[in-house]
C-alpha positions, 0 to 999 in steps of 0.5 A, a space after each residue: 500500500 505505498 500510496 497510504 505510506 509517507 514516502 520520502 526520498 533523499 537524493 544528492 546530485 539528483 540520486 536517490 540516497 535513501 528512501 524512508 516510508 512510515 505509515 505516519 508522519 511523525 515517524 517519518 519524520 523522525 527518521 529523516 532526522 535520525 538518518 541525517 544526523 547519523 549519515 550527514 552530520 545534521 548537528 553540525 550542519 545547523 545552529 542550535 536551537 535550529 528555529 528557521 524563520 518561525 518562533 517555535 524551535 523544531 530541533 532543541 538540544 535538551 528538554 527542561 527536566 529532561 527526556 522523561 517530561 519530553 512533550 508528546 511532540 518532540 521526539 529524540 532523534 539522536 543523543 539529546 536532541 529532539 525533533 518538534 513534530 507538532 505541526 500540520 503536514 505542509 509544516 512537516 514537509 518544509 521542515 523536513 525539505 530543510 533540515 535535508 537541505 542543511 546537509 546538502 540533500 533534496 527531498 521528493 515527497 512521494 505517496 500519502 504526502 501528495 
């Protein structure tokens, strides 16, 4: 059922590197992060607290009072960072699109995101 999955594909230079699928888009997004920081540096390819034009942070460093009072949407996606997926889905999409292109990648939403 690849039409009811949200599929992303990362690509660099026009060639896919990656494809990720979830039957949901937090998760989706989650691991879009997960990937990008353990295969393309994404820490280091952004500043902290990463807030791209918008007054809410959508990747912090710690949450106050730690992992256990983590809010229901933000999410950890490597060591001590969380990613904040509380947002309708062309919020996700374009925070997905820039986080990737922080590390040099494009991104084709493909599937339920269309």
């Amino acid at each position: 059922m690849a039409g009811n999955e949200y599929t992303i594909v990362l690509l660099e230079d026009g060639q896919e590197i990656t494809t990720i699928r979830s039957e949901k888009q937090v998760e989706s997004m989650v691991k879009v992060a997960e990937f990008l920081a353990t295969e393309y540096n994404l820490i280091e390819n952004i500043e902290l607290p990463y807030t791209p034009g918008r007054k809410e942070k959508p990747i912090v460093e710690e949450i106050p009072g730690g992992k256990k009072e983590a809010p229901r949407q933000k999410h950890e996606f490597s060591e001590g960072y969380f990613i904040d997926t509380l947002a309708n889905k062309s919020t996700k999409k374009r925070e997905i699109r820039r986080i990737a292109n922080a590390c040099g990648l494009n991104v084709d939403f493909q599937g339920a995101w269309n």
